[in-house]
BALUMVO-219016 format. One record per residue (C-alpha): x, y, z; residue number from 0; residue in one letter. Coordinates in Angstrom, 2 decimals. Layout:
BEGIN
    east   north      up pos code
       X       Y       Z NUM    a
...
This chain:
BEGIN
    east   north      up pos code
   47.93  -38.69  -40.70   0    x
   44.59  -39.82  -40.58   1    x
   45.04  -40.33  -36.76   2    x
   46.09  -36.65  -36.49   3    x
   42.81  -35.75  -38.31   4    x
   40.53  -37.24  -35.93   5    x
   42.77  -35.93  -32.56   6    x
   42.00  -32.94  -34.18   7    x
   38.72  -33.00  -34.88   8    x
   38.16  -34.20  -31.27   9    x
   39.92  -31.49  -30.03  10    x
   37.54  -29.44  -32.18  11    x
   34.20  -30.82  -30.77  12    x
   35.77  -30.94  -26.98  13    x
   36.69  -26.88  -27.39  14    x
   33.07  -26.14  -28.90  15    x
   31.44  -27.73  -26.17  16    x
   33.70  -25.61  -23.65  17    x
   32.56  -22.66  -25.44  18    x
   28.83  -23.55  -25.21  19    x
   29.46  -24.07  -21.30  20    x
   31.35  -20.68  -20.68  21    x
   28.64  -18.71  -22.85  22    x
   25.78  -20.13  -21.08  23    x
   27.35  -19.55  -17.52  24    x
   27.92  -15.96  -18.87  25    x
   24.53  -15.48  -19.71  26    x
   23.34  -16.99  -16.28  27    x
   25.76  -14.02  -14.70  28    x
   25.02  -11.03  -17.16  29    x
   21.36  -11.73  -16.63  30    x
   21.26  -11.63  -12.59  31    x
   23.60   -9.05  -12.76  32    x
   21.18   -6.78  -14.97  33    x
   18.03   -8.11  -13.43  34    x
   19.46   -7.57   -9.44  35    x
   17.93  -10.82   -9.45  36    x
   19.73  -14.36   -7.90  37    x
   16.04  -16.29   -9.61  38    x
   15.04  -15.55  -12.84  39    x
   13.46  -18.69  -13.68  40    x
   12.45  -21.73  -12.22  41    x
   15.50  -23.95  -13.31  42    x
   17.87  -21.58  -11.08  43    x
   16.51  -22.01   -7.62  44    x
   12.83  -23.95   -8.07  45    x
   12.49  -23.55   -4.25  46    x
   13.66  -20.01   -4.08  47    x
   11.26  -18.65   -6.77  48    x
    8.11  -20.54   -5.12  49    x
    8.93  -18.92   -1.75  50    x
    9.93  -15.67   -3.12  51    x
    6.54  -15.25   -5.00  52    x
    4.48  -16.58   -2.01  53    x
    6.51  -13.74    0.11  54    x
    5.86  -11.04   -2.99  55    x
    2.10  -12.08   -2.75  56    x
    2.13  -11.56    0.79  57    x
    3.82   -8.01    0.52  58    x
    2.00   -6.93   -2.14  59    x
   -1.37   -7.36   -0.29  60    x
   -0.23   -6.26    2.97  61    x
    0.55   -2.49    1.05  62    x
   -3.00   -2.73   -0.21  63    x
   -3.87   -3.64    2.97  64    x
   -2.27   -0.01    3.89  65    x
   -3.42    1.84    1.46  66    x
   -6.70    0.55    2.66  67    x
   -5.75    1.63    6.29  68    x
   -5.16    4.58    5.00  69    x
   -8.18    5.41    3.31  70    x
   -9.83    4.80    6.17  71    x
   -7.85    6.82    8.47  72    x
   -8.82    9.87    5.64  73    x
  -12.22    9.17    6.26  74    x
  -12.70    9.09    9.59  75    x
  -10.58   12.47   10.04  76    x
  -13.51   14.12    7.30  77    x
  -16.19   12.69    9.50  78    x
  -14.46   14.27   12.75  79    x
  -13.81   17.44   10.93  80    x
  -17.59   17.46   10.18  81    x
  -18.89   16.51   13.42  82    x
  -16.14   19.09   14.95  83    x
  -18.21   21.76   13.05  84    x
  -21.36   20.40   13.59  85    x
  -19.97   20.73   17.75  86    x
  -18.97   23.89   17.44  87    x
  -22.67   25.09   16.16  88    x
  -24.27   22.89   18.69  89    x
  -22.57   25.09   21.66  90    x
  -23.14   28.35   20.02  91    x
  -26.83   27.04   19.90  92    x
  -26.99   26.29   23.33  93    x
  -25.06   29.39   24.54  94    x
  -28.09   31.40   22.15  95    x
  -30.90   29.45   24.16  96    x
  -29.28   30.75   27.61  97    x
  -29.14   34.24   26.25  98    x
  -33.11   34.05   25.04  99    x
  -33.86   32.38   28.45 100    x
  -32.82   35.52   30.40 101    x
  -35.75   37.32   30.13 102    x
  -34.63   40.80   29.57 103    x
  -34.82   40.97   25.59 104    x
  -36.76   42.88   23.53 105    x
  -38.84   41.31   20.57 106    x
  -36.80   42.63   18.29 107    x
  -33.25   40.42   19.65 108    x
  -35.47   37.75   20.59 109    x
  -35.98   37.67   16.84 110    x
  -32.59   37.82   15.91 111    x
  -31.19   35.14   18.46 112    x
  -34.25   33.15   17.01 113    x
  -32.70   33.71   13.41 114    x
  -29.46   32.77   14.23 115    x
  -30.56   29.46   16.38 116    x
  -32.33   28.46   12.66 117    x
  -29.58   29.27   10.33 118    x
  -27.22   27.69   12.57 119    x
  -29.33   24.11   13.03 120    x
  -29.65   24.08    9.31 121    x
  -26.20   24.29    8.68 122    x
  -25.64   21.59   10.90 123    x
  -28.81   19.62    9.03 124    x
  -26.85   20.25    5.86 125    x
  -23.10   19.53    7.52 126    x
  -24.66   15.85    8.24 127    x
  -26.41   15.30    5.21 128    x
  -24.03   16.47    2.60 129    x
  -20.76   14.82    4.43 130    x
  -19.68   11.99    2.08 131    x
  -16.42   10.25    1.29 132    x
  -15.95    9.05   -1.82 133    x
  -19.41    8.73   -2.04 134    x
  -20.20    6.99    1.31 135    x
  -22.14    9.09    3.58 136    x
  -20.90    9.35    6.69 137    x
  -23.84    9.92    8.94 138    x
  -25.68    7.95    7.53 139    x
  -28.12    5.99   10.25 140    x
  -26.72    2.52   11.09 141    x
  -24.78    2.12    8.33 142    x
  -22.21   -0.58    8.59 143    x
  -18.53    0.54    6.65 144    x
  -16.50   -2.62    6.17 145    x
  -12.81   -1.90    5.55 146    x
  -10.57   -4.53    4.94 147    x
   -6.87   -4.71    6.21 148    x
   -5.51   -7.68    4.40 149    x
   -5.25  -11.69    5.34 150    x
   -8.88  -11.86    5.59 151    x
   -8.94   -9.33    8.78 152    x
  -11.66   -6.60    8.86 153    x
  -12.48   -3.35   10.82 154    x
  -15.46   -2.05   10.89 155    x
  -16.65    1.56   11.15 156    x
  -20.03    2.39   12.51 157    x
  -21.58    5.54   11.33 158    x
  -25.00    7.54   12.72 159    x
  -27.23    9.98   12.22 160    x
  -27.07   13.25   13.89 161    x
  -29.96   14.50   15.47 162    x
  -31.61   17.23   14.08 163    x
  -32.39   20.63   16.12 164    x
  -35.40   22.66   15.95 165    x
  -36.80   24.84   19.00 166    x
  -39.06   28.11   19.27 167    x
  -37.07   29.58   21.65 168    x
  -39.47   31.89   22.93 169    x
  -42.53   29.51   23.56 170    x
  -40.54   26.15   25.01 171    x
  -37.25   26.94   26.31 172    x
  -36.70   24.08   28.50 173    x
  -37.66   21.83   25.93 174    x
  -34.99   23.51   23.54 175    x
  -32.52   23.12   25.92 176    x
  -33.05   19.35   26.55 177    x
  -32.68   18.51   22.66 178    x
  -29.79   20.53   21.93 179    x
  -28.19   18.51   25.26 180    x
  -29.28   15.55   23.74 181    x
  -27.33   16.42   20.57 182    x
  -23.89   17.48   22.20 183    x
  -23.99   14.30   23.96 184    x
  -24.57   11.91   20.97 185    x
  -22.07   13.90   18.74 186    x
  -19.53   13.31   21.91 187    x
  -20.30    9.71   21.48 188    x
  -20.12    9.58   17.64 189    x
  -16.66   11.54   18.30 190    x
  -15.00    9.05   20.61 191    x
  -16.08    6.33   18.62 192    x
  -14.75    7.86   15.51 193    x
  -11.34    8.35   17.59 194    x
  -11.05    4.95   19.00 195    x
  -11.44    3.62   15.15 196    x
   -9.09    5.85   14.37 197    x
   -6.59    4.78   17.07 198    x
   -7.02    0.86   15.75 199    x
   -6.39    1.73   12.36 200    x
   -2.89    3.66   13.07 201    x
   -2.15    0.83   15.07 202    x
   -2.55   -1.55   12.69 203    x
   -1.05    0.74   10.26 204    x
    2.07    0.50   12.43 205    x
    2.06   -3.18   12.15 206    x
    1.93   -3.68    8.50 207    x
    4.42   -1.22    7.85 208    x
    6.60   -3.37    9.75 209    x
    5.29   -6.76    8.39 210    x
    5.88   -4.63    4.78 211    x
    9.62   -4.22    5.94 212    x
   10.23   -7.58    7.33 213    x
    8.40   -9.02    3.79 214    x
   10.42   -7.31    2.01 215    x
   14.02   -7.75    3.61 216    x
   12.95  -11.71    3.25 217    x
   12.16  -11.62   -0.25 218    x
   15.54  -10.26   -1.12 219    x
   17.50  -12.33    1.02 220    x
   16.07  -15.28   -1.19 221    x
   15.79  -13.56   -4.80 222    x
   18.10  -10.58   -4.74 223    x
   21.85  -11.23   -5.91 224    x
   25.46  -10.66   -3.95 225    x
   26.05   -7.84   -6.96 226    x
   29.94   -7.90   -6.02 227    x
   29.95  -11.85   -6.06 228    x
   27.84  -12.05   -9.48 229    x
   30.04   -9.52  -11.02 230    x
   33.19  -11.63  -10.69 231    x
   31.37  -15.02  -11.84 232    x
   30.31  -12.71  -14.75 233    x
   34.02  -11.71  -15.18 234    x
   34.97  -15.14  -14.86 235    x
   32.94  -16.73  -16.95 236    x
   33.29  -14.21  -19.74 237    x
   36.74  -15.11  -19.75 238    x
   36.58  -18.62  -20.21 239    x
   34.33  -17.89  -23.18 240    x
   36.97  -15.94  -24.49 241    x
   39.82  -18.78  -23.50 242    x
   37.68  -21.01  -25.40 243    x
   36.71  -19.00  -28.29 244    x
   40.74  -18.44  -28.43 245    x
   41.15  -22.58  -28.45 246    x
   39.07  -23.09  -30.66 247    x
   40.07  -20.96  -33.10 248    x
   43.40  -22.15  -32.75 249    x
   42.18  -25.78  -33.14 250    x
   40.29  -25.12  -36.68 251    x
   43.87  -23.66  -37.68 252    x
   45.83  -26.67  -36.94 253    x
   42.88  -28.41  -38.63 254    x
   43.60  -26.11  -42.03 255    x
   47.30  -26.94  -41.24 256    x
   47.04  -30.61  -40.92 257    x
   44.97  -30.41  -44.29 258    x
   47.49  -28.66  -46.09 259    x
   50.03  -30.84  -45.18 260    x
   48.04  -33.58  -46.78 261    x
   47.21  -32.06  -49.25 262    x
   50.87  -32.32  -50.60 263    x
């Protein structure tokens, strides 16, 4: 009998350990499968999760790097709307100094073409001096905007000041004429520069959404689970815990058996 004990109680230990195997398998399984997640810590794929979270680091600062982009791209398109105005004023102005150069006005229009010329070179003082993005002034002279697109890569905007206009049109027309040329031509300048940024930065915007895409698609090929193929371990496994829980069960009864029998 006391053989049959200890078969018994071997049996016992041997079906507990199963149990302890199947529920920790079927823990491994429920967890990817809730997580979406093949590594979820460092003991199920040490290699995996290193190179995963180097490829999450990367991806997460090459969508800052985007954002950043971005940004930028909204900044330079408020600067261009600006200087668009600004353009637009600039012509009118020059158009007025034609018209007060003809010679056949009376004191009276030469007045109001004179009033309009003012109003419409101090809008265009205010345009430069009150255009700001997020707090950055745009025309500001020589200043240096530093925008940076990830992986230690930089672009750099260059802003500048817009000339101001002033002219008496009826004393110095010539004169008036040459500084209001001057203007168009260095607000063409500023313009085309703004547009070739502008150009670089969807360009490079193209590229990181790409390098986003490609990060991404790698990261999950690494961390992400086969759903359909976790799902059946996860079946699997939870019925071996459930084979085992049944054996072992049965075991502790042919344990209270074997006692009983003893017993008498």
């Amino acid at each position: 009998m006391g053989a049959s004990i200890m078969g018994t109680s071997d049996f016992s230990t041997s079906s507990a350990d199963a149990i302890s195997g199947a529920y920790a398998a079927f823990s491994t399984w429920f967890e990817a499968v809730s997580s979406g997640q093949r590594v979820n810590a460092a003991d199920d794929d040490a290699a995996g999760l290193v190179l995963g979270q180097q490829l999450n680091g990367y991806g997460v600062e090459s969508i800052q790097a985007l954002r950043n982009l971005r940004d930028g791209i909204s900044m330079i398109q408020t600067a261009d709307g600006a200087a668009s105005i600004i353009g637009s004023n600039l012509i009118r102005m020059k158009e007025l100094l034609m018209q007060s150069a003809g010679g056949i006005l009376s004191e009276k229009q030469q007045q109001l073409i004179q009033r309009e010329f003012d109003q419409l070179a101090a809008e265009n003082a205010r345009i430069a001096e009150t255009t700001e993005f997020n707090g950055i002034k745009l025309f500001a002279d020589g200043q240096s905007i530093q925008l940076s697109i990830g992986f230690g890569n930089r672009l750099t905007i260059q802003t500048q000041a817009i000339a101001a206009v002033s002219a008496n049109l009826t004393d110095n027309t010539l004169s008036a004429t040459e500084g209001v040329d001057r203007a168009i031509s260095q607000l063409a300048a500023l313009r085309g520069g703004l547009g070739a940024s502008m150009d670089e930065m969807e360009l490079a915007s193209q590229t990181l959404e790409k390098q986003i895409v490609n990060l991404m698609a790698a990261e999950s090929r690494i961390t992400d689970v086969d759903v359909a193929q976790a799902a059946a371990n996860l079946t699997a496994a939870q019925i071996l815990a459930e084979a085992a829980m049944a054996t072992q069960a049965q075991a502790n009864l042919s344990g209270e058996l074997v006692a009983a029998m003893m017993r008498k």
